[in-house]
N, C-alpha and C positions, 0 to 999 in steps of 0.2 A: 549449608554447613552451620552449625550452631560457635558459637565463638567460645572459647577456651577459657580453661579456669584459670590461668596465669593473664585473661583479661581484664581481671573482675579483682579488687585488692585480696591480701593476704588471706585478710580472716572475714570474706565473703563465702557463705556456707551455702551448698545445694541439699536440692531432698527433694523428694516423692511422697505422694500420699494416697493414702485410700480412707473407705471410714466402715463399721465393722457390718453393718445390715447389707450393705453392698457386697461384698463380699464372702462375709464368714460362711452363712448357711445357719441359719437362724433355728433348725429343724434338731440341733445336733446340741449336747453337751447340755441339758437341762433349760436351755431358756424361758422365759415365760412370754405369755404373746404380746404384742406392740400391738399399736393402734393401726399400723405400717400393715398387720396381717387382717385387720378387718377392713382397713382402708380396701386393700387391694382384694378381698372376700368381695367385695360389694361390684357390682356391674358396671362397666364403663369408666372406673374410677382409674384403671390400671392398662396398658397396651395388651391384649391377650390374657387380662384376670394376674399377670405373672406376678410373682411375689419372691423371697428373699430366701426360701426355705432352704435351700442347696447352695443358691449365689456362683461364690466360686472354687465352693469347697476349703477355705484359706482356715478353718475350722481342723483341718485334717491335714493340708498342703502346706502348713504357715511356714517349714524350712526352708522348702524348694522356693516358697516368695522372697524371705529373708535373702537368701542368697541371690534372687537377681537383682536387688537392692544395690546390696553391695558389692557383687560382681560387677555393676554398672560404674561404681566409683562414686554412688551418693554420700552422703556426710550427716545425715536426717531421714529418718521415717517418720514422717505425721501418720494417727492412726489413732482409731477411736475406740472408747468403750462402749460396750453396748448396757444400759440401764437394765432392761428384762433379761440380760442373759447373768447379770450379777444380783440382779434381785429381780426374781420374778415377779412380784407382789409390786411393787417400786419401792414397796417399803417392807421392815419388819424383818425374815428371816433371807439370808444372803445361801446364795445357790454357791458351793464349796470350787464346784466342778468349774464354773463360769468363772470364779475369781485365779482360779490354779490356771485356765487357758492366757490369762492377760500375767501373770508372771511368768510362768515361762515363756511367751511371746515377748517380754520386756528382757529375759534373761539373752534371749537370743539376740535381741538388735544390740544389746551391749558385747555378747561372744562374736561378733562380728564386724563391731566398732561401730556402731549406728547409734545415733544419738536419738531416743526415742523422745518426740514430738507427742503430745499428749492432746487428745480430744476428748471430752466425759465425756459430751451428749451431740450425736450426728442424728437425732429424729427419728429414733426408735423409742419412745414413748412405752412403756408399760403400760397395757389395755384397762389394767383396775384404776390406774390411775387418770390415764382417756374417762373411762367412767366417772370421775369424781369430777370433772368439769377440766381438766389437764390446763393448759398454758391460762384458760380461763378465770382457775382458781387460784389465789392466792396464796394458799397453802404451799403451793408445786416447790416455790422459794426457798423454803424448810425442808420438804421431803429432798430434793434434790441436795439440799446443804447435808444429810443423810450422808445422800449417796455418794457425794464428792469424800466424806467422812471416812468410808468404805474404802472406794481406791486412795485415796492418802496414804491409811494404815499399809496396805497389804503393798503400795508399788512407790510411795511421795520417797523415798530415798533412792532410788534409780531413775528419775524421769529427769530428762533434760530439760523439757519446756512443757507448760499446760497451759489451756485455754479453756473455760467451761465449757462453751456452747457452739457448735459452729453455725455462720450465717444465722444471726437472730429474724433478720427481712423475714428469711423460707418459713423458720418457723412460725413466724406468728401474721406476718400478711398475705405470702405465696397459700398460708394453710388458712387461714381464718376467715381472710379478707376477697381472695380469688377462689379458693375452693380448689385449687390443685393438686394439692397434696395433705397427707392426714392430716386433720380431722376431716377435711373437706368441707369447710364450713363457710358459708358468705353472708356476713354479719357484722356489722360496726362496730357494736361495741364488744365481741368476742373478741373483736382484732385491736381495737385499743387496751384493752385489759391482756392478752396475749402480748401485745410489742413493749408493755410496759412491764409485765413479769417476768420477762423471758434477762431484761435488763437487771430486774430484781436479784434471780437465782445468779444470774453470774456473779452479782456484786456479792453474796454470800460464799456461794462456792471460792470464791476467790478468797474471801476473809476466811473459809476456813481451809485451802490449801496454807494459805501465809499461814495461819497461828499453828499449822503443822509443822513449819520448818521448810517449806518447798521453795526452791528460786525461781525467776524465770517464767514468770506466769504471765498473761497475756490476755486478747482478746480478738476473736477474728468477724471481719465482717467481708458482707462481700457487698461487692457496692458497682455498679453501672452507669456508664457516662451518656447522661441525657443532652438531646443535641434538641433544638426545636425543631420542626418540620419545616420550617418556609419563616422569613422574616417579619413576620407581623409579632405585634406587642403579646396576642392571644397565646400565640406559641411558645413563646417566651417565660410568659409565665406558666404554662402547661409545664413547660420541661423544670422549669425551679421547683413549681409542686413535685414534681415526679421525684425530684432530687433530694427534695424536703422528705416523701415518706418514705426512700428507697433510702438514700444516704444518706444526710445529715441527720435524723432523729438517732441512730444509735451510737456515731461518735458523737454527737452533743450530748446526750443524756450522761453518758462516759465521760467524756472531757471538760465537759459546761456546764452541768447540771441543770439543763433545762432541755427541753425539746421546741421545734421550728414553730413559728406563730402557723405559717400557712396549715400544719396537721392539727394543732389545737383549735383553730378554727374550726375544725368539724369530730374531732376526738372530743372536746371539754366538756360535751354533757355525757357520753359514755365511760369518762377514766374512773378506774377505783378510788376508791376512797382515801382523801388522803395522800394522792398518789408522789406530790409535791415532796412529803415531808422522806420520800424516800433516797433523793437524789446523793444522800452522803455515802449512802451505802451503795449504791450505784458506782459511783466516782471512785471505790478501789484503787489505790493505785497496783499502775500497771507497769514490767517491765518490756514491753515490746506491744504494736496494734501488729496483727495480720492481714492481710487485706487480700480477698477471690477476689479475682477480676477474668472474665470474659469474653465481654461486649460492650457496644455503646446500645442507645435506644432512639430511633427518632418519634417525638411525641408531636401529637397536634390535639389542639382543641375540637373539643364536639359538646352538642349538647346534651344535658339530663344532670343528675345527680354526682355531685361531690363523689371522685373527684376531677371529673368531664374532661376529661381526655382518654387518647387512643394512639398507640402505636402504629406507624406506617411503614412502609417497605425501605430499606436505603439500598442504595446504590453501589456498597462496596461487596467483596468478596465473601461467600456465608460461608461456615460450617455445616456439618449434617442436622445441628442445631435447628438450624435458620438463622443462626448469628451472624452480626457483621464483624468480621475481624477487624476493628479499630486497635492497633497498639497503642496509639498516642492518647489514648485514655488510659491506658494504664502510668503513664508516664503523668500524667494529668493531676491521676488523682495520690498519687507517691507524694509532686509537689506541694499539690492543696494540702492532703493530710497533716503535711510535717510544718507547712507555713502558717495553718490554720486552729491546729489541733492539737499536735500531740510535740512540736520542737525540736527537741534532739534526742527523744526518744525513740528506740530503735523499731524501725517496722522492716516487715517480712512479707513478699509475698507468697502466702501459703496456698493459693490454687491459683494455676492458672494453665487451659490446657485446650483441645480442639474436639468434638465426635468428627469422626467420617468411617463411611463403611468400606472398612478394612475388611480386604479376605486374604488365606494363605494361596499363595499359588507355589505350585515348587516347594515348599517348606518354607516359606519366604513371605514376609510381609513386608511389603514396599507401599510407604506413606511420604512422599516428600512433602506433602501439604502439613502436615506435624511438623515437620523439620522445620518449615519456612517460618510457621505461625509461632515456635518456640524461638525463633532465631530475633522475631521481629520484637517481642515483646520480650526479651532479654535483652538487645537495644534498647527499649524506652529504657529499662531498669539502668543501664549502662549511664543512660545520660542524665538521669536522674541524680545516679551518684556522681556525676563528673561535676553537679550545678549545685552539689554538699548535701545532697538528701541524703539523712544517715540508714541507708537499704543494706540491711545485715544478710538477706539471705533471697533464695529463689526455689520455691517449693512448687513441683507441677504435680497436673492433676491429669494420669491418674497413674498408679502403677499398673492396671492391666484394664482390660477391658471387665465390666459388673454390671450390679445391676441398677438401671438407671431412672429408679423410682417410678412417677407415674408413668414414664417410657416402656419400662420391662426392659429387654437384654439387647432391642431395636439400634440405641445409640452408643457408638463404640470410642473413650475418651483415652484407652490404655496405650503406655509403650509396650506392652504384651498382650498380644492377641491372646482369647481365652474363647474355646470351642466348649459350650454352655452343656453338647452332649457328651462330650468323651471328657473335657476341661481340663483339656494340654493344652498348657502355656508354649506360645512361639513369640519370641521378642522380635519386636516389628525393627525396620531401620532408623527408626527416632529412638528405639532404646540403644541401638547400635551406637548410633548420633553419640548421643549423651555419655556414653561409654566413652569412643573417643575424644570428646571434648571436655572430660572431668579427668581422665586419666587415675593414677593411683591415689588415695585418698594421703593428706598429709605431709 
C-alpha cells in the first residue's frame, strides 16, 4: 500500500512523467531525424534494431494520456520537448505543426488542472546537428539557447516548471564515454567536452528562460549511490571516483563552480578551451535541483586504464533492470544534496520508478513489486522531510510503459501497460495504488 497524501505536508505535490521520443512516435507531425534514429539504424546498437517511430502513439493519443494523469489524482506532468520535432534542422526554420502539438498538449494539462513540468531536451538530438560534432561542439550551447528561445515564445507563459536538459551523466558519459546510447561514442575527450557542454547549454537556456519572464526553473540530474564492493581502501576510492564522475561533477559545476579533482585528473588535457572561465554561466541560479534516482552500484577496483573499476553483482532485490533496489539511497542523496549543495533550496524528486515484465491477464495488470518499490522510496522521501530536507515534491517514472531506448519496448517502467501492437492502455494496480492514495487533487 503506498502511503497517503494527507502523509506528506500540505503543499507536497505528486506527479508522473514521461519524455517525448519515448512515447510520441517520432514518424508523425513533421519531425526531423535525431541521432536516436541513426543510433538505432545501426546494428547491435538497439534490442531488435527498434526505434521510436510509433512509440506509443501519445502523438495522436495525448487526451486519453492526459486524462489518466489526472483521473489518477496527480498534481504534475513532467514531459519533454522534442528538439527535431520543433526544428527539424536544430536550427533555422521551426516546423509550425510540432510547435502547435506541445501547445495544445500544454493547453490540455492546464484544462485538467495539471501543472505542466517542462523538459527541452530528453536526447533526441537533431541528426544535422549529431553531424556538426553534437555535445562535442561548442556551438550546441548557442544553438540550443535558440531553441530554448522557440519554446519560451510559443509556451514560457503556461509552464509551471522547466529544466533544460534531463540527466546530463546519459547525455554525455552513458553516450560519449560508454557507448551506450547515441552517439555511441567511446572517447575521452568527446566525453569531457560533452559533460562540460551539456552544463554549458543549460546555464544558457536557463538565462534565456529567466530574461523571458519564466519562474520556477530548475535542473535535473540523476545520480546513483556508489557502495564499495568489499572493505579495502582500493574500493573505496573505486566508489568515490565512480561518485566523482557520476554525481558530484554536475552539482559541483552547478553549485561550486568547479568540477572533482579525481575527474580532472584524467579530463585536464582533454577539456575545451577555456573551459574554466565558463563556470558563471554555469552556476544560473536556480529555483529547485531534481534529482532521478534508481539504484545504488556496487564498484570494485580492477586493473587497466582510468578509470579502473568495475561493477559487481549485490545482493539485494533487482528489477527487470538488473537494479538493486536500495531506497536508502535515495534518502542518502536528498540529505547529501541539501547539506552539501544546494541548502534550503527546494528539490524534487523527478523520476523515480521499477521495469518488470508486466503482462494483462484478465484485463488486469497486477504488479505488487511496483507498489512495494514506490512505497519504500516514498519512505526515504518521508524521512528525509521529517529530518528538515526541504522535498517539495515526488515525480515517478513512468506514466505507461515506452520505449526504453537502447532496450527497445523489452523493459516495462509504466503504471499503464501499453500493448506496442494494438497500443491500448490498461492501468496496472500501481496506477490503481496511486489513485487511491492521492485521492482528489486539492
Amino acid at each position: 500500500m503506498l502511503p497517503k497524501r494527507s502523509d506528506f505536508p500540505a503543499d507536497f505535490q505528486f506527479g508522473v512523467a514521461t519524455s517525448s521520443y519515448q512515447i510520441e512516435g517520432h514518424s508523425f507531425g513533421g519531425a526531423g531525424p535525431t541521432h536516436w534514429d541513426t543510433f538505432a539504424a545501426t546494428p547491435g546498437n538497439v534490442v531488435r534494431a527498434e526505434n521510436g517511430a510509433v512509440a506509443c502513439d501519445h502523438y495522436h493519443r495525448w487526451e486519453e494520456d492526459l486524462d489518466l494523469i489526472a483521473n489518477a489524482g496527480f498534481d504534475i506532468y513532467r514531459f519533454s520537448t522534442s528538439w527535431a520535432r520543433v526544428m527539424p534542422e536544430g536550427r533555422g526554420p521551426v516546423n509550425r505543426e510540432g510547435l502547435d502539438f506541445y501547445d495544445r498538449l500544454v493547453d490540455g494539462m492546464l484544462e485538467r488542472g495539471l501543472k505542466p513540468a517542462l523538459t527541452l531536451y530528453h536526447w533526441e538530438l537533431p541528426a544535422p546537428l549529431a553531424d556538426k560534432g553534437g555535445w562535442r561542439n561548442r556551438d550546441i550551447a548557442s544553438w540550443f539557447a535558440d531553441f530554448t528561445q522557440v519554446i519560451a515564445d510559443r509556451l514560457g507563459d503556461r509552464i509551471w516548471s522547466a529544466a533544460p536538459i534531463n540527466e546530463p551523466w546519459c547525455v554525455s558519459w552513458l553516450s560519449h564515454f560508454l557507448g551506450h546510447h547515441a552517439p555511441g561514442l567511446r572517447d575521452i575527450r568527446a566525453t569531457a567536452h560533452a559533460m562540460h557542454h551539456v552544463l554549458l547549454a543549460h546555464g544558457k537556456s536557463t538565462r534565456v528562460m529567466r530574461a523571458h519572464g519564466m519562474k520556477n526553473l530548475g535542473a535535473v540530474c540523476n545520480l546513483e549511490y556508489p557502495i564499495p564492493a568489499d572493505d579495502s581502501p582500493e574500493a573505496a576510492a573505486a566508489a568515490d571516483l565512480y561518485d566523482a564522475y557520476y554525481n558530484r561533477f554536475f552539482v559541483e559545476g552547478i553549485f561550486k563552480g568547479r568540477y572533482p579533482e579525481q575527474v580532472m585528473e584524467a579530463f585536464a588535457p582533454h577539456m575545451p578551451h577555456n573551459w574554466e572561465d565558463d563556470f558563471a554561466l554555469i552556476g544560473e541560479k536556480l529555483d529547485w535541483l531534481g534529482l532521478n534516482y534508481y539504484t545504488c552500484k556496487r564498484i570494485a577496483p580492477t586493473e587497466g586504464p582510468w578509470p579502473a573499476h568495475h561493477e559487481v553483482d549485490g545482493p539485494l532485490p533487482k528489477t527487470a533492470m538488473g537494479w538493486e533496489i536500495y531506497p536508502e539511497g535515495l534518502y542518502q542523496f536528498l540529505t547529501r544534496l541539501s547539506r552539501e549543495y544546494t541548502g534550503d533550496l527546494p528539490l524534487y524528486v523527478t523520476e523515480n520508478g521499477m521495469a518488470a515484465p508486466d503482462v494483462v491477464e484478465d484485463g488486469k495488470v497486477e504488479d505488487p513489486h511496483r507498489i512495494a518499490y514506490y512505497s519504500e522510496h516514498l519512505a526515504a522521501v518521508q524521512r528525509a522531510i521529517a529530518e528538515g530536507t526541504p522535498v517539495k515534491g515526488y515525480i515517478g517514472w513512468s506514466l505507461m510503459d515506452n520505449y526504453e531506448w537502447a532496450l527497445g519496448y523489452e523493459k516495462r517502467f509504466g503504471l499503464v501497460h501499453v500493448d506496442f501492437d494494438s497500443l491500448q492502455r490498461t492501468p496496472k494496480a500501481s496506477y490503481l495504488a496511486w489513485k487511491d492514495a492521492l485521492g482528489s487533487r486539492g
